[in-house]
C-alpha positions as CSV (number, residue, x, y, z in Angstrom):
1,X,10.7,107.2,-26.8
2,X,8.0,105.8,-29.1
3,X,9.4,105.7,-33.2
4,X,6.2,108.1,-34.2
5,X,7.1,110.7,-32.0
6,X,10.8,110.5,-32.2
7,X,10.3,111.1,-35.8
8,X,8.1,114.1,-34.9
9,X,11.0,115.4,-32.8
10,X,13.7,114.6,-35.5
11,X,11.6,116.7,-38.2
12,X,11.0,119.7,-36.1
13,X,14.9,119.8,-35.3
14,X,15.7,119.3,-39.0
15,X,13.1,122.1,-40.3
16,X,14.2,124.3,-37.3
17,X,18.0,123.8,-38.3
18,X,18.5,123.3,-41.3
19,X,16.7,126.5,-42.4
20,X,19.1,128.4,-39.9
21,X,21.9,126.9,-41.2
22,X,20.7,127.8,-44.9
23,X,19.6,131.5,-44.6
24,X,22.2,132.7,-41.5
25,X,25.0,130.6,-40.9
26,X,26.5,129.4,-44.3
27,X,28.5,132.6,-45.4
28,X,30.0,132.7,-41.5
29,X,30.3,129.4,-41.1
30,X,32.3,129.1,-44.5
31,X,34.3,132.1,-43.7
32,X,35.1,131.2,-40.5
33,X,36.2,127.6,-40.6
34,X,37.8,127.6,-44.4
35,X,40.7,128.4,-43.7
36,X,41.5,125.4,-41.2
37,X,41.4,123.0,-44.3
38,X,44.5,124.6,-46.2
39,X,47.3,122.7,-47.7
40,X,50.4,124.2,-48.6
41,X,51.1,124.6,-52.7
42,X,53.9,126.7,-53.2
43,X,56.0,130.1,-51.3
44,X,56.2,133.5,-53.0
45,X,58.4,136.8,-51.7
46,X,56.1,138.5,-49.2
47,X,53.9,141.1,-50.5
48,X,52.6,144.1,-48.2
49,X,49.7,142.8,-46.2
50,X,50.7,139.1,-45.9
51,X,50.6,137.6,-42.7
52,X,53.9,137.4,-41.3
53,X,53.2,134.0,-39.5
54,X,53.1,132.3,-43.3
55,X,56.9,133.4,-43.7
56,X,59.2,130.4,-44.8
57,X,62.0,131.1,-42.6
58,X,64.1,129.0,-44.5
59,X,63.7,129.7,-48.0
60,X,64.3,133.8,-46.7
61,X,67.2,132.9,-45.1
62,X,68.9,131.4,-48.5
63,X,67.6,134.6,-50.9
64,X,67.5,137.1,-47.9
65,X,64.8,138.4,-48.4
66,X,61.3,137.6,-47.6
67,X,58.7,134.8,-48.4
68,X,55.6,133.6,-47.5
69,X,54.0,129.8,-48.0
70,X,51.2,130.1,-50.4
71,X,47.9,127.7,-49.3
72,X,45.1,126.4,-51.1
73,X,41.9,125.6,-49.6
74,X,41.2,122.1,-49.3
75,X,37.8,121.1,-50.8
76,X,36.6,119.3,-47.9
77,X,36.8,119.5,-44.3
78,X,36.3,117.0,-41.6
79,X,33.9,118.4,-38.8
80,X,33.6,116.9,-35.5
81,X,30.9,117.3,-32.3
82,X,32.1,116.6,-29.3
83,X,28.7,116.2,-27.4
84,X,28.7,116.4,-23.1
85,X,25.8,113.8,-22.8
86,X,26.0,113.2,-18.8
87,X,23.2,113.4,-16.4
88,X,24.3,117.4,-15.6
89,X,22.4,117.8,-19.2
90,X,19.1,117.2,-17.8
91,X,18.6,120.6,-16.3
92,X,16.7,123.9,-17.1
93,X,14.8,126.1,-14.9
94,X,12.8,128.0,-18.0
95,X,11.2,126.2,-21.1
96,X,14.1,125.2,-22.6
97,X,16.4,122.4,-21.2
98,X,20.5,121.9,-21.3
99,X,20.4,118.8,-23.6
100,X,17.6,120.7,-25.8
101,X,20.3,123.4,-26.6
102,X,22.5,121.5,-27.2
103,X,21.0,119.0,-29.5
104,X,19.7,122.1,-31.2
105,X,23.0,123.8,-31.7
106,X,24.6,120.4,-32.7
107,X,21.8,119.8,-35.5
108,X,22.6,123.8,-36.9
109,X,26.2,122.9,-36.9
110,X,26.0,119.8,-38.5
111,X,23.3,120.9,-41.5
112,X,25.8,123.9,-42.0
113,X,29.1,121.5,-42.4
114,X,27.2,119.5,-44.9
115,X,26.1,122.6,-46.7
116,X,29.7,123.4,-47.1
117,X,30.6,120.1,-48.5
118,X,32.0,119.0,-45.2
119,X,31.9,115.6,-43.2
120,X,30.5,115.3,-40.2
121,X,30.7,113.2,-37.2
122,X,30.1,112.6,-33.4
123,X,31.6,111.6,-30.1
124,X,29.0,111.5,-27.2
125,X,30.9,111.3,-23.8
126,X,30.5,111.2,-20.5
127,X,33.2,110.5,-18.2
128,X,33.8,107.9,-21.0
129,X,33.3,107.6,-24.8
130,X,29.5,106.8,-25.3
131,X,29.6,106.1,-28.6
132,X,31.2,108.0,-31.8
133,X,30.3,108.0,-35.3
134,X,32.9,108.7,-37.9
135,X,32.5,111.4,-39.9
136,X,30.2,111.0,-43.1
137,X,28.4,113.5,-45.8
138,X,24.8,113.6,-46.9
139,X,21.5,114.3,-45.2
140,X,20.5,110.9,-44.3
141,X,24.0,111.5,-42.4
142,X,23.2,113.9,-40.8
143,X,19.3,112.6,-39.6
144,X,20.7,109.4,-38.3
145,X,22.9,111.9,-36.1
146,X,19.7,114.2,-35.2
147,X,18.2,110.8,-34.2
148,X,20.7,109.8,-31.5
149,X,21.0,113.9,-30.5
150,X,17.1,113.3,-29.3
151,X,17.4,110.0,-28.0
152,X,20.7,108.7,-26.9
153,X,21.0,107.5,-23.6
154,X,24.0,106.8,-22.0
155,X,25.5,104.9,-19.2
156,X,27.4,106.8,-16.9
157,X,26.0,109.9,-15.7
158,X,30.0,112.0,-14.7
159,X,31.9,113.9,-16.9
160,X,35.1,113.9,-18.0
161,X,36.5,116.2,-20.9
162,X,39.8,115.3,-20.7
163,X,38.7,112.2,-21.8
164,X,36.8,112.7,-24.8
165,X,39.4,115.2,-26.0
166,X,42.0,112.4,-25.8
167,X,40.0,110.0,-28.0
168,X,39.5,112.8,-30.8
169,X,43.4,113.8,-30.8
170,X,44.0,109.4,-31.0
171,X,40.8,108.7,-33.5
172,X,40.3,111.3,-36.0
173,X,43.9,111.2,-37.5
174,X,43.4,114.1,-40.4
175,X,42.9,117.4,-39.2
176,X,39.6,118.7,-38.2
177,X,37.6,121.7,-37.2
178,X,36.2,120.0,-33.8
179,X,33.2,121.8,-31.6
180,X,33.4,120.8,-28.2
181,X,29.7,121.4,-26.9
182,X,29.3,121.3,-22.5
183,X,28.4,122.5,-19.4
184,X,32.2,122.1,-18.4
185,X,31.1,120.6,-14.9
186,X,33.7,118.3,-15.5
187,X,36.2,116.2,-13.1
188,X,39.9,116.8,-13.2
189,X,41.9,119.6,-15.4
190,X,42.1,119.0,-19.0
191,X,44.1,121.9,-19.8
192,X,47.1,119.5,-21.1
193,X,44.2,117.4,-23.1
194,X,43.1,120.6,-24.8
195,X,45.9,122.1,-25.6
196,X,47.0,118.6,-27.6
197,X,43.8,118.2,-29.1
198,X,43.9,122.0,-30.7
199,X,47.7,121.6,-31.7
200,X,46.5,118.9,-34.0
201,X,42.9,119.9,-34.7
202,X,41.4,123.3,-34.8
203,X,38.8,123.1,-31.6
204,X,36.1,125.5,-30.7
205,X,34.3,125.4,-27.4
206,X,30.6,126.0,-27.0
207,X,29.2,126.2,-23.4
208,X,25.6,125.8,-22.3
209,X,24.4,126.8,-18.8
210,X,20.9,127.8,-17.4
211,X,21.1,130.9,-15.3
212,X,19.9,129.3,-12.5
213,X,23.0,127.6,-11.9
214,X,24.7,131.0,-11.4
215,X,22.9,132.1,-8.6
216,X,20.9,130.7,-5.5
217,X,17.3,132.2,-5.1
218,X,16.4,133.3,-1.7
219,X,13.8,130.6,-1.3
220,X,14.8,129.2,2.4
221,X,15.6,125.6,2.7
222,X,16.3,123.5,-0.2
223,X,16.9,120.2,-1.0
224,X,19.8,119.9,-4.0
225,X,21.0,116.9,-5.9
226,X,24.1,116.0,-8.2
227,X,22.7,115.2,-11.5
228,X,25.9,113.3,-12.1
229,X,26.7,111.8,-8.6
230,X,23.1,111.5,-7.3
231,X,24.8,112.9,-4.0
232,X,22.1,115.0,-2.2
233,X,22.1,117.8,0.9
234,X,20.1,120.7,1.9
235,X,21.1,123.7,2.2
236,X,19.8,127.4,3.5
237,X,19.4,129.6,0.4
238,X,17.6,132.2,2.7
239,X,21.3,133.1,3.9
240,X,22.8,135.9,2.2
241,X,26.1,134.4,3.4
242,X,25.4,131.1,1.6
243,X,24.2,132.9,-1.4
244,X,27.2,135.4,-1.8
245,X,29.6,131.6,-1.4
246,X,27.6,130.1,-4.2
247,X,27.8,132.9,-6.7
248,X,31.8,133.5,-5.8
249,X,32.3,129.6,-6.8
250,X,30.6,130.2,-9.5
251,X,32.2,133.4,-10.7
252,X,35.2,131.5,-10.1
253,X,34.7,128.3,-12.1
254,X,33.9,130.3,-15.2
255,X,36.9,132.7,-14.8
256,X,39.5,129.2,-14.9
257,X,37.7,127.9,-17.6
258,X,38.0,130.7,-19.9
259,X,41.9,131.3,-18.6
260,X,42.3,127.7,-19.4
261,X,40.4,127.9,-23.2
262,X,42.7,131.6,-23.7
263,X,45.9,130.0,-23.1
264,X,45.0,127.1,-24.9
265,X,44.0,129.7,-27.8
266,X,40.2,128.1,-28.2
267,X,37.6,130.4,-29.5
268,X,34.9,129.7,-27.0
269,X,31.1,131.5,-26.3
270,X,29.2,130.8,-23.3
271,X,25.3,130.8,-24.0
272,X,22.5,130.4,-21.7
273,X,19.7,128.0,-22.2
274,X,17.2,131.3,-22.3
275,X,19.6,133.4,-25.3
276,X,19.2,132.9,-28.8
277,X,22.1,130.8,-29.9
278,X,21.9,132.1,-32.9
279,X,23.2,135.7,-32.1
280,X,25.8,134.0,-30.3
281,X,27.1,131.5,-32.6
282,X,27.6,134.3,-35.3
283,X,29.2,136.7,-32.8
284,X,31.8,133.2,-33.0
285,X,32.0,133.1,-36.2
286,X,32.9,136.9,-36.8
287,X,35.6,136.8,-34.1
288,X,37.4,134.2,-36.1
289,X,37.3,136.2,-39.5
């Protein structure tokens, strides 16, 4: 992409975010993610309405009777986007692409985090680590990461999740509030990979599909590739049969992904390509108040 229209690009996503960010997202996004940065100051006997999960066991054990650990939030948190940047991105049957919606809810994100005073910083991945850059503050920050949103281009084309949530559990050693942004067409389980990752960070998973990936269209004979394998068959969407298969695999892939992200406990939304992400990023948000 030429420099003069990148730049174009950059400064639409940056006057398109940044004022969502501003005017919707900072009070939810505060309230939602403060209180992942707490470190522990002092206990106190329980009062009515604490929750009972801050109880210090041991301290009510020696004056039987209870107490709770007492936080205070830290002034900073660490904010990390975990960004799904193989070929599977490159797909969108209306006017609005996978890796458009993603780049667009990545820019929100990050403008809010600095906003709040936060760092920010990314992992692009494949079925490999693409490239990550460590968490920093300030707007020129955040531009240089709306930069490589638009215009990275990676290697490998496959996915692998379990991988990229593997290098965020080994690289970012201080806890962090970590969004996981995908398709989830991704090889292998990484159940056990998730469930590490958000025992040690606080990881929230965002989802972007296009609705034609949920069902086949009655259109007769069509040719289909893997954006990720380049693998490529026909098949006979004028078959009911064929069409019925299709929607039940993909009735069931969603259904194991979101048993997987519930018993990992991951807040996680599913938007489609053609939704307003903003509705669905605050429905997040108010869930985890």
């Amino acid at each position: 992409m030429e420099t003069s229209e990148l730049l174009k690009k950059v400064r639409r996503i940056e006057i398109k975010t940044r004022g969502l960010s501003r005017n919707i997202f900072a009070g939810q996004y505060h309230t939602a993610f403060k209180g992942r940065g707490m470190a522990f100051s002092e206990v106190r006997e329980y009062q009515y309405g604490d929750d009972i999960r801050d109880i210090d066991w041991n301290v009510t054990a020696r004056y039987v009777r209870p107490y709770v650990k007492v936080f205070e939030e830290e002034r900073e948190l660490t904010v990390v986007l975990l960004i799904d940047v193989s070929g599977s991105r490159n797909f969108g049957s209306t006017h609005v692409m996978k890796r458009d919606m993603i780049t667009e809810i990545a820019a929100t994100l990050a403008f809010s985090a600095i906003q709040n005073n936060d760092k920010i910083g990314v992992i692009f991945f494949s079925d490999r680590i693409e490239k990550f850059i460590p968490p920093q503050k300030g707007k020129k920050h955040i531009l240089y990461i709306i930069r490589e949103l638009i215009d990275f281009h990676p290697d490998h084309s496959r996915t692998d999740i379990g991988q990229a949530l593997k290098y965020l559990t080994n690289a970012i050693k201080k806890r962090c509030t970590a969004f996981l942004i995908s398709d989830f067409i991704s090889k292998g389980n990484f159940k056990d990979d998730l469930t590490i990752a958000n025992k040690k960070h606080d990881v929230v998973a965002i989802q972007v599909y296009d609705k034609r990936e949920t069902v086949l269209p009655p259109v007769g004979l069509m040719k289909i590739r893997d954006a990720e394998t380049n693998e490529e068959r026909w098949i006979d969407a004028s078959s009911s049969k064929t069409r019925l298969v299709y929607n039940q695999w993909w009735e069931k892939r969603q259904q194991e992904m979101n048993e997987t992200f519930k018993k990992c406990k991951v807040d996680a939304v599913s938007i489609r390509t053609e939704d307003d992400f903003v509705k669905s990023l605050i429905a997040l948000f108010e869930k985890r108040n």
